[in-house]
C-alpha positions as CSV (number, residue, x, y, z in Angstrom):
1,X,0.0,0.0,0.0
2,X,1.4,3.7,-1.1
3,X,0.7,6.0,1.8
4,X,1.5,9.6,1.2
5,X,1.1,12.7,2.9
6,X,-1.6,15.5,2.0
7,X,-2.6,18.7,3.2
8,X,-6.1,20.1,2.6
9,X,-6.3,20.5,-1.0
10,X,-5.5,16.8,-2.0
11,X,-2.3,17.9,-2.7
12,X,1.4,15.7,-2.3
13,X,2.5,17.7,0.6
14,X,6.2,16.1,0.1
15,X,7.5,13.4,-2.0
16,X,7.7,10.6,0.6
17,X,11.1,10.6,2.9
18,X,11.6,8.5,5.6
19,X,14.7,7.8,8.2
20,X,16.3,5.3,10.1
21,X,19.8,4.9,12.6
22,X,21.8,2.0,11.3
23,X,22.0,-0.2,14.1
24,X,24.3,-2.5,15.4
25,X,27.8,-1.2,14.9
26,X,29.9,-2.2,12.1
27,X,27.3,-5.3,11.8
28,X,24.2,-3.4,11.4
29,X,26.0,-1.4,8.6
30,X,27.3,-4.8,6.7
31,X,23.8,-6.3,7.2
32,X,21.9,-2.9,5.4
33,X,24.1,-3.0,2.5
34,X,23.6,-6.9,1.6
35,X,20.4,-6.4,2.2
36,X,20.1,-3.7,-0.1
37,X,21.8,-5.8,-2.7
38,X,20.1,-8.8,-2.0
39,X,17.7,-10.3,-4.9
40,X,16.7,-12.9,-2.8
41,X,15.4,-11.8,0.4
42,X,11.2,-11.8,0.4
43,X,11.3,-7.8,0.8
44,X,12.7,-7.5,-3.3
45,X,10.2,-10.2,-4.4
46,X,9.0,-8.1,-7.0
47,X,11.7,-5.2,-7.2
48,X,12.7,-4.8,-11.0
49,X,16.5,-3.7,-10.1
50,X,18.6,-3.2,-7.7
51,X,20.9,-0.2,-9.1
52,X,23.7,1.3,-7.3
53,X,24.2,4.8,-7.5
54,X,26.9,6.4,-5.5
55,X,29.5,4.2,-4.0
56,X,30.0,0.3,-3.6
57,X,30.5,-2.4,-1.2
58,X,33.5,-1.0,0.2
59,X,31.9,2.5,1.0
60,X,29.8,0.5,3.4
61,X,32.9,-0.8,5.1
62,X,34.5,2.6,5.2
63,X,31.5,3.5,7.1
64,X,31.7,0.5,9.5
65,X,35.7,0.6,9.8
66,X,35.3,4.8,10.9
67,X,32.8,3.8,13.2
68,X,34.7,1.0,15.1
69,X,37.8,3.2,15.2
70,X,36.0,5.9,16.9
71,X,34.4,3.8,19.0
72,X,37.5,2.6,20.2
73,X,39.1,5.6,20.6
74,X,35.6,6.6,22.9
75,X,36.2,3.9,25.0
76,X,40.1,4.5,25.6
77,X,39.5,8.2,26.1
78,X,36.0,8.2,28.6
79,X,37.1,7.6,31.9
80,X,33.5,8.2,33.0
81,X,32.2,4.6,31.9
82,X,29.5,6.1,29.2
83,X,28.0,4.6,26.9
84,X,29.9,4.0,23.5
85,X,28.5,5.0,19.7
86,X,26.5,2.2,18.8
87,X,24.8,3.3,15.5
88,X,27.3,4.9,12.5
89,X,25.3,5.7,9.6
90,X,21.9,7.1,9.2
91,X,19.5,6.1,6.5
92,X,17.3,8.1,4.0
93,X,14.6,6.6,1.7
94,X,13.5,8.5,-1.2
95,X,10.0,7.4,-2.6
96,X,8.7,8.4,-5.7
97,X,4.8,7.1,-6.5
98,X,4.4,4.6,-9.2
99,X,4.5,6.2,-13.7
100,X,7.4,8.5,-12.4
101,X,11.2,6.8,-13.0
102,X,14.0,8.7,-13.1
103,X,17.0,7.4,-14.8
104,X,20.0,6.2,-12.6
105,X,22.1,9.8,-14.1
106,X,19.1,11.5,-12.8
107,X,18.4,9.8,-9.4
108,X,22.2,10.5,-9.1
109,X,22.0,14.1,-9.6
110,X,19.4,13.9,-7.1
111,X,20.8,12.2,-4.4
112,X,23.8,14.4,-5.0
113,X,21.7,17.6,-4.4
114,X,20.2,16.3,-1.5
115,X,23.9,15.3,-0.1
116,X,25.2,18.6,-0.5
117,X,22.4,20.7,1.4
118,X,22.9,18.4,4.0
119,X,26.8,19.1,4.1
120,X,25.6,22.9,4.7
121,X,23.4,21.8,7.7
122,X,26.2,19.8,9.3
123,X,28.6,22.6,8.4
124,X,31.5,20.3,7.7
125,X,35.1,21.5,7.9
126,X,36.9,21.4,4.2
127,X,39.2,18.2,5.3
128,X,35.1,16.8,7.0
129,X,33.3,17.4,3.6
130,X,35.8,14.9,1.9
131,X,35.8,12.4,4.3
132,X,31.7,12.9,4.4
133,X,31.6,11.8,0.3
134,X,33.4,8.9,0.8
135,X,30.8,7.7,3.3
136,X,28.3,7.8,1.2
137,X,26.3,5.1,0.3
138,X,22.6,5.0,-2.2
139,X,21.3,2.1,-3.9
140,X,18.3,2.3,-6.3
141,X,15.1,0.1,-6.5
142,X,13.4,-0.3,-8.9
143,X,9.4,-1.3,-8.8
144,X,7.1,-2.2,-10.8
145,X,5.1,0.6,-12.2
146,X,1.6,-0.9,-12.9
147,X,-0.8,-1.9,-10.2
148,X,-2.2,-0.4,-7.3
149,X,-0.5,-1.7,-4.5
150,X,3.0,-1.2,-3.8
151,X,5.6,1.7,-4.1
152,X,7.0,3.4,-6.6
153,X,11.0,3.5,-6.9
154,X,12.7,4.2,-4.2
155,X,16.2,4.9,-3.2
156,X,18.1,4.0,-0.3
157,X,20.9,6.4,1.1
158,X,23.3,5.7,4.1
159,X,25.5,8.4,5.0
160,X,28.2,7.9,7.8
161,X,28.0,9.6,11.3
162,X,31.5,9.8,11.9
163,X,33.4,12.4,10.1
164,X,37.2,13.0,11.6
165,X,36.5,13.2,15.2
166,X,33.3,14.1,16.0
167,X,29.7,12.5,15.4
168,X,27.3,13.8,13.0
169,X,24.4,13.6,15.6
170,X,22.6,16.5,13.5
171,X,21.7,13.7,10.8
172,X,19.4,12.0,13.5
173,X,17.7,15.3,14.2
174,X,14.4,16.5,12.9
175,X,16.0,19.4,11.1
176,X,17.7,16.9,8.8
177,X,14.6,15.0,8.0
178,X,12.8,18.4,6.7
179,X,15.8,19.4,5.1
180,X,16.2,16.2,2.9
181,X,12.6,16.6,2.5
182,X,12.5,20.2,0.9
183,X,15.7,19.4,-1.0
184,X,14.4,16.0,-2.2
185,X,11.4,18.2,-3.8
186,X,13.7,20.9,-5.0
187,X,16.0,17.9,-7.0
188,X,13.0,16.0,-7.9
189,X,11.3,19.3,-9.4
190,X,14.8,20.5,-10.8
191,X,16.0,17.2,-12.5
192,X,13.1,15.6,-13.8
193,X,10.5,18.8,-13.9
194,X,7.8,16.8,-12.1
195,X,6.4,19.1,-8.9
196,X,4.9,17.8,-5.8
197,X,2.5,20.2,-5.6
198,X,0.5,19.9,-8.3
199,X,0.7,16.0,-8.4
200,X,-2.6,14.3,-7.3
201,X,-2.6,10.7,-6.1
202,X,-5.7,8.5,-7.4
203,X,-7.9,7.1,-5.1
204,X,-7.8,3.5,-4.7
205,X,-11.2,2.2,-5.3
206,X,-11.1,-1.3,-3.6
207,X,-13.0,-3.9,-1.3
208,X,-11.7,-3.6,2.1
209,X,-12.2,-7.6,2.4
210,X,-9.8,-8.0,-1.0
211,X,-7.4,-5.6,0.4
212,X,-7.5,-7.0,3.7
213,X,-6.9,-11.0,2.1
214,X,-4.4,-9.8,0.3
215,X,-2.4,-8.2,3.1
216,X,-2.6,-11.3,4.6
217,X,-2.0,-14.0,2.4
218,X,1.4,-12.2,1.8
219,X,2.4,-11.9,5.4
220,X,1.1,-16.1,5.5
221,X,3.5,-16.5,2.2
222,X,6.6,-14.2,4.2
223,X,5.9,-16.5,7.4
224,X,6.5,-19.7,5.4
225,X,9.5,-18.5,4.0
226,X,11.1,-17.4,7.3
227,X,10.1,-20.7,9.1
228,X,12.0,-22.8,6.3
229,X,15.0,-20.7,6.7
230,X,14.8,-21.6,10.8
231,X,15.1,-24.7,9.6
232,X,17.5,-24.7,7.5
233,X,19.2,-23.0,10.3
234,X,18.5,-25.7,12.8
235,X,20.1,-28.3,10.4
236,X,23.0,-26.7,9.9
237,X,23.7,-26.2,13.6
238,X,22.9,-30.0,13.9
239,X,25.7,-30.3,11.1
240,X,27.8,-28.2,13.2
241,X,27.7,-30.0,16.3
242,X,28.4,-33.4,14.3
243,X,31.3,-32.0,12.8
244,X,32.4,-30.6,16.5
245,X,31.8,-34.7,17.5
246,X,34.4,-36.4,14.8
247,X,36.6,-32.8,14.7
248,X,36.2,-32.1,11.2
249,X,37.8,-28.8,10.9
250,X,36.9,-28.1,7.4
251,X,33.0,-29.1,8.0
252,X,33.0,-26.7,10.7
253,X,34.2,-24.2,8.7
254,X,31.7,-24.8,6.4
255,X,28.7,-24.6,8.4
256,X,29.7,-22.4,10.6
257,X,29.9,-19.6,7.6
258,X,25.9,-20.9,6.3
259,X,24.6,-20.4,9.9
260,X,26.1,-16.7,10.1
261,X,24.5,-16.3,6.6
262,X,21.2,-17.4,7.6
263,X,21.3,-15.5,10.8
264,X,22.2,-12.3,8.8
265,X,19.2,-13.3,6.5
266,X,17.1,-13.8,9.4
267,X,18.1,-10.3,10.8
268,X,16.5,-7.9,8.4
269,X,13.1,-9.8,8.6
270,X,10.0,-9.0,10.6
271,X,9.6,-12.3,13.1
272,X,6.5,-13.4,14.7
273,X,7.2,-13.1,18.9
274,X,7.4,-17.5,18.9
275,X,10.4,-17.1,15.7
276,X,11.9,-14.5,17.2
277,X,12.2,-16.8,20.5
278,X,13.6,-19.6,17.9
279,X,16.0,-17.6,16.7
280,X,17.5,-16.7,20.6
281,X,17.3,-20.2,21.3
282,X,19.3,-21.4,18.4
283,X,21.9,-18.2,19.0
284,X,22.5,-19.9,22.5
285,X,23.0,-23.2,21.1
286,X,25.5,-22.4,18.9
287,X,27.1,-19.7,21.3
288,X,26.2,-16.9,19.4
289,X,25.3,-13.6,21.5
């Protein structure tokens, strides 16, 4: 379902924005970018493209590898036990509705516009602004454009906290959010002459009931998925444990990499209360915390 925000007149009161702190360290940095990468997790079951636009995989681990030095530094410097950065990125999605697509050049130019008004707002020190564009991160998907449920193409941008030796903690802030707001509808307006405020969503003419079975067939069909990747996570901890038994080093190895990937898998989905419980039980078995 497309949700937008109007104001009295009908009228798109902002192209859709919303935000996120990367969580988890260096981990929850790593996780967001395979995710965003990732044809085969349920979320991109009918995304068209995954398209990246500024940076690569190693941007992300520039972000994650700033982070952890900082933190370390935090914790060998604070003598007064507090508590140490735990998030090092921030993340941005930029939602355009469905029969509007931008080409990659032009969501580029975008993203790039948006980037730069947000260097003002942080006011970033010439030797901070270069760090800052290396630690930028935007991946494009791409939806299908027919239909009436759904988004429209969306882009996802990370953007590290830690520039030099300070945290961007203004990115986390409200002001930030407005301001990528206004200058996501200055770029959008500016690259691809399409204006906010005279663009008027259709009404969605539909059966509640329909609606309704749809929403939850799909959440029945996401629930399947994620149960058979418990179990495949359960037998490869049993695998584990036999090759603990006989010590086969190299089958170890071997499942011990497939139950971090499934665990990382498992990370970025939403679990009912009884998987999520599945899931601490199985990272106690295998000594995972």
């Amino acid at each position: 379902m497309l949700f937008l925000f109007l104001n009295k007149n009908n009228m798109l009161k902002n192209w859709t924005v919303t935000t996120q702190a990367v969580k988890n360290g260096s981990d929850g940095v790593i996780t967001r970018e395979r995710y965003l990468l990732s044809h085969k997790h349920p979320n991109h079951k009918h995304t068209e493209k995954l398209i990246s636009i500024i940076g690569n995989t190693s941007t992300s681990q520039r972000i994650a590898i700033t982070g952890e030095r900082f933190r370390l530094l935090q914790q060998l410097n604070n003598t007064r036990g507090g508590r140490p950065l735990s998030s090092y990125a921030m993340e941005f999605c930029l939602t355009l509705p469905k029969g509007h697509r931008p080409t990659p050049k032009q969501w580029h130019s975008i993203t790039s516009d948006c980037c730069l008004q947000l260097a003002k707002l942080l006011k970033l020190t010439l030797e901070e602004r270069e760090q800052y564009k290396t630690q930028i991160r935007a991946v494009l998907h791409q939806q299908p454009q027919t239909g009436r449920t759904g988004t429209g193409d969306h882009l996802h941008l990370i953007i590290g906290k830690v520039v030099g030796n300070r945290v961007l903690k203004q990115l986390q802030q409200k002001q930030a959010t407005r301001l990528i707001k206004s200058a996501f509808n200055a770029a959008v307006l500016k690259h691809i002459g399409i204006d906010h405020r005279e663009y008027k969503p259709y009404e969605l003419e539909r059966g509640k009931r329909l609606e309704m079975w749809k929403y939850q067939h799909q959440k029945a069909q996401d629930s399947l998925w994620i149960q058979k990747l418990i179990t495949k996570l359960q037998k490869q901890a049993d695998k584990w444990f036999q090759a603990l038994d006989i010590n086969d080093d190299r089958q170890q190895k071997r499942q011990w990499n497939r139950i971090l990937k499934s665990f990382e898998e498992l990370s970025n989905c939403s679990l009912s209360e009884e998987q999520q419980g599945q899931i601490s039980n199985l990272k106690v078995k295998v000594g995972i915390h």
